[in-house]
DOVOSE-482482 format. One record per residue (C-alpha): residue in three letters; chain; x, y, z. Coordinates in pm, 1 decimal. Layout:
+---------+--------+----------+----------+----------+
| residuo | cadena |        u |        v |        w |
+---------+--------+----------+----------+----------+
|     ala |      A |        X |        Y |        Z |
...
+---------+--------+----------+----------+----------+
END
This chain:
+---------+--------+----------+----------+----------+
| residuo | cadena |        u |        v |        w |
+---------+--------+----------+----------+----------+
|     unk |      A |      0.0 |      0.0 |      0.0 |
|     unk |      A |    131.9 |    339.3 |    -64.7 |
|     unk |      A |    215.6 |    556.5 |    213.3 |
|     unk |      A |     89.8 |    910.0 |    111.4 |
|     unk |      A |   -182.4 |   1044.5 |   -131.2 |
|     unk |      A |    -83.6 |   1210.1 |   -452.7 |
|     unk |      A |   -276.0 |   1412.7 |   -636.5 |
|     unk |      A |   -450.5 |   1181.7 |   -861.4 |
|     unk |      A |   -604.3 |   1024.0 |   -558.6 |
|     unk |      A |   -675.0 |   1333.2 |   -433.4 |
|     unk |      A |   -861.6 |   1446.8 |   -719.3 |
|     unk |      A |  -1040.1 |   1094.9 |   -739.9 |
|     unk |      A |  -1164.0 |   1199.4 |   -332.1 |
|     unk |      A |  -1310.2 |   1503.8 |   -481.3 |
|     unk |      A |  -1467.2 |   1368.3 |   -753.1 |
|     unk |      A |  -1611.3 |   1119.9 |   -512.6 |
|     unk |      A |  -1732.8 |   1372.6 |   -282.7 |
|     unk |      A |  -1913.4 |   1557.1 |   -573.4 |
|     unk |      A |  -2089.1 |   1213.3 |   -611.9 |
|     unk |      A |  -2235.7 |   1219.2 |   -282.6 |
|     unk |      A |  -2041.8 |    884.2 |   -234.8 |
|     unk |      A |  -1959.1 |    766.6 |    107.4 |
|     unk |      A |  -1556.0 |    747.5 |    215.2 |
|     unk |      A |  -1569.2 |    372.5 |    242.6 |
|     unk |      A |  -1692.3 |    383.3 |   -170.5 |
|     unk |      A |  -1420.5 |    648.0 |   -205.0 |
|     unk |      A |  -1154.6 |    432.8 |    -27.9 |
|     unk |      A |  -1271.3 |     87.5 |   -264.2 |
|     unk |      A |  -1217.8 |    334.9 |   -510.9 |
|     unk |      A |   -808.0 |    451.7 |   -463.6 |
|     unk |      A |   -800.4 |     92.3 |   -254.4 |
|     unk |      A |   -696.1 |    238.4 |     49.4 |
|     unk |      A |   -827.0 |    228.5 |    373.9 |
|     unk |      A |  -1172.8 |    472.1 |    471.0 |
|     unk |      A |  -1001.4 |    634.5 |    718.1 |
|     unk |      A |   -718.5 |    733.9 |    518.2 |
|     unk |      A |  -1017.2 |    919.9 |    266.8 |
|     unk |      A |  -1181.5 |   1035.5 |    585.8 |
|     unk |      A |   -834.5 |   1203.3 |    750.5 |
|     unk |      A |   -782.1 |   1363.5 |    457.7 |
|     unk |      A |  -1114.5 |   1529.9 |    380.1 |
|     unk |      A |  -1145.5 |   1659.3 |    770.5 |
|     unk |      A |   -778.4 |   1789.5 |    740.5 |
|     unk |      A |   -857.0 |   1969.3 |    421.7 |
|     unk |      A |  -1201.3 |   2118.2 |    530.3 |
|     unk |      A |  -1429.9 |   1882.9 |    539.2 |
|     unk |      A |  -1675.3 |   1765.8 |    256.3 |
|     unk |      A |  -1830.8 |   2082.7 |    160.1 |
|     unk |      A |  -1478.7 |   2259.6 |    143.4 |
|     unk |      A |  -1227.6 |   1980.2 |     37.6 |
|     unk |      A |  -1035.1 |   2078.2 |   -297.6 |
|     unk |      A |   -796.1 |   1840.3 |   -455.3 |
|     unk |      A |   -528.3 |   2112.3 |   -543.5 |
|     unk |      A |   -525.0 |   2325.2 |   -209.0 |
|     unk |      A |   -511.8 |   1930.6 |    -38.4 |
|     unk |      A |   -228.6 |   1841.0 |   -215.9 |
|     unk |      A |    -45.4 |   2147.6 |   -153.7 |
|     unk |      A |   -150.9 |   2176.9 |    178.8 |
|     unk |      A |     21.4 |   1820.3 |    258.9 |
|     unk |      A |    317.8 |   1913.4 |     51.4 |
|     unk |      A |    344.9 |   2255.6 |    274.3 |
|     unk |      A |    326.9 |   2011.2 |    580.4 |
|     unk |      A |    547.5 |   1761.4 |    430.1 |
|     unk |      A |    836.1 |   1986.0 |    420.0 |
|     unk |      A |   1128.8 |   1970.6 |    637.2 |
|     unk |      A |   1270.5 |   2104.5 |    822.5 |
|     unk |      A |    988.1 |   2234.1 |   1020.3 |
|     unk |      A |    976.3 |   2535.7 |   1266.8 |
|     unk |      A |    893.2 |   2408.3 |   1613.9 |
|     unk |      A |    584.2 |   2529.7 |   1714.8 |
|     unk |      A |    762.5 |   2727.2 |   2024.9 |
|     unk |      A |    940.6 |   2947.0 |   1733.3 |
|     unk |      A |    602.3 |   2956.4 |   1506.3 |
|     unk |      A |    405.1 |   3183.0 |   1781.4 |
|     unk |      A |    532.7 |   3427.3 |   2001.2 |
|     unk |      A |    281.0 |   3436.2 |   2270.4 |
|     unk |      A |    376.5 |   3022.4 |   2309.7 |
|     unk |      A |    731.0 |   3098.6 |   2338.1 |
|     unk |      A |    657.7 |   3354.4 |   2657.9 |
|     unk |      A |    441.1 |   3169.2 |   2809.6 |
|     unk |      A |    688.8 |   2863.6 |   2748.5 |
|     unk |      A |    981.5 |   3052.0 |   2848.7 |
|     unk |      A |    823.8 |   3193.3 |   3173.2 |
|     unk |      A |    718.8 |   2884.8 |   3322.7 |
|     unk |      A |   1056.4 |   2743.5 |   3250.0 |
|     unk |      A |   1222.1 |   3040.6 |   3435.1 |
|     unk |      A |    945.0 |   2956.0 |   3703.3 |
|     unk |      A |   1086.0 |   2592.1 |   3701.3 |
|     unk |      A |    810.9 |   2388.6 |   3553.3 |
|     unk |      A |    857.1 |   2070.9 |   3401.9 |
|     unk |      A |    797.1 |   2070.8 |   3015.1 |
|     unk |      A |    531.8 |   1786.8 |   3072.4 |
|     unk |      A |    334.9 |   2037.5 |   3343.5 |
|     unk |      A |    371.1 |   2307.8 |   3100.3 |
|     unk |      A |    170.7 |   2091.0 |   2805.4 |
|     unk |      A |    -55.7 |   1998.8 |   2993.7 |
|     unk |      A |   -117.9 |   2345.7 |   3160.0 |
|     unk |      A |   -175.4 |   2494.3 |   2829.3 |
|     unk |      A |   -527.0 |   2390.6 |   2712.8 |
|     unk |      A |   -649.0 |   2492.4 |   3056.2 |
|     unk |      A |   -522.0 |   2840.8 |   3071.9 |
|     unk |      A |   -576.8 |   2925.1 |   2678.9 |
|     unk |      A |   -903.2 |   2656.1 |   2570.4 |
|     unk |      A |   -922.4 |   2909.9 |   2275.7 |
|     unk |      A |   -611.7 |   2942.5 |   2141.5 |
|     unk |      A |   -490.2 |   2670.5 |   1933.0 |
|     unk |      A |   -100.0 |   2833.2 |   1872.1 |
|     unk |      A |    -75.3 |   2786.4 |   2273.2 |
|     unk |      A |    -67.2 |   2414.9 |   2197.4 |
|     unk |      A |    273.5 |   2207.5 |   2218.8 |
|     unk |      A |    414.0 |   1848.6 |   2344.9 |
|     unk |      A |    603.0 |   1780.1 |   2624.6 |
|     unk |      A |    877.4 |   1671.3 |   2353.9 |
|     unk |      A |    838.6 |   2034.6 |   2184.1 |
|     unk |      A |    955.6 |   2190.7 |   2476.9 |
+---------+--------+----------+----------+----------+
END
């Protein structure tokens, strides 16, 4: 089986979603797995959204190495990061701190490992 979706397949999910078919027909389709269809369309903004271009360059975009960690992608992440680490927090308190204090903000969102 082949690890990532190219654009052919891609453009075979939209086609599929135009249909009205269901990921599992999709998936028989490309003969890959319905959760590998449905990943894909949710990722890429759901059914009424998904595009097979923007898709495929989206994953390419994501694809690409090497990446920024996420502490360097947002500056508020990278205080608040920094300040508990000053404060002596662990990096594993710290990840799990964040959702609690900022629910809304999905930049304030890191791993344990990221840290």
């Amino acid at each position: 089986m082949r690890a990532m979706l190219m654009l052919v397949d891609r453009e075979e999910i939209s086609r599929g979603l135009a249909e009205g078919l269901e990921y599992k027909d999709i998936a028989l389709r490309l003969g890959r797995d319905p959760s590998v269809i449905s990943r894909d369309v949710s990722r890429h903004g759901g059914r009424g959204v998904y595009r097979a271009a923007a898709a495929h360059e989206a994953a390419c975009a994501a694809r690409e190495r090497p990446k920024v960690f996420a502490v360097q992608r947002s500056p508020r992440l990278r205080a608040v990061v920094c300040r508990q680490l000053r404060g002596g927090w662990s990096p594993a308190s710290i990840a799990g701190r964040l959702p609690i204090d900022y629910p809304g903000d999905q930049a304030c969102r890191v791993s344990h490992e990221a840290i």
